[in-house]
N, C-alpha and C positions, 0 to 999 in steps of 0.2 A: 494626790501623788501616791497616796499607798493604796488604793486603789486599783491603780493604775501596774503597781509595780506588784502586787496579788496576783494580777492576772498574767504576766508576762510567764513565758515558758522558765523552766527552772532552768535549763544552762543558760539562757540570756539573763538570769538573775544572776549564775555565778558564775559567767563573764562579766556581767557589771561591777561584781562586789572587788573581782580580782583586779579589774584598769582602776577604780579607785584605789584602791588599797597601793595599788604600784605607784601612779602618781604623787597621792599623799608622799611614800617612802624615797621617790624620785626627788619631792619636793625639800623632804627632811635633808636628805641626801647631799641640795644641790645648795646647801646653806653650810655647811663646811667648806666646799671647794668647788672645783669645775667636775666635770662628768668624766668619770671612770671606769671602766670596766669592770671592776669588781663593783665598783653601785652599783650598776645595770644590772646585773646577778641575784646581786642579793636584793634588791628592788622587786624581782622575780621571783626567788624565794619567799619572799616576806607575802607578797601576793598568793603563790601558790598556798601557804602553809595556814593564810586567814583563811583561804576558800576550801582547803581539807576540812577544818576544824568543825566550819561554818556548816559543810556537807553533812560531815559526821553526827552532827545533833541535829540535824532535821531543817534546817534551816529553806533548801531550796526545793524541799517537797512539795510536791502539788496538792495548790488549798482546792480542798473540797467544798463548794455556798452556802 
């Protein structure tokens, strides 16, 4: 699998990290109460704000062999 996930382009790396990252938060979310609009948001948030960070220190750079 990490193989596999080396190779993939770097925004389908940080599209993947961010639809995890929201589900998780979707999942956290959806154990307090039923589904809200303000989840949904910040579900988004929470997603965007791993996949900055994640950007920022090099994370979905392209591995060189």
């Amino acid at each position: 699998m990490k193989t596999y996930w080396i190779k993939l382009p770097p925004r389908t790396r940080a599209l993947g990290v961010f639809l995890a990252t929201f589900v998780l938060a979707m999942l956290g979310f959806s154990i307090t109460g039923g589904p809200e609009q303000v989840d949904l948001l910040f579900g988004i948030y929470i997603g965007g704000l791993t996949t900055y960070f994640l950007a920022r220190w090099g994370t979905f750079a392209t591995r060189s062999p």
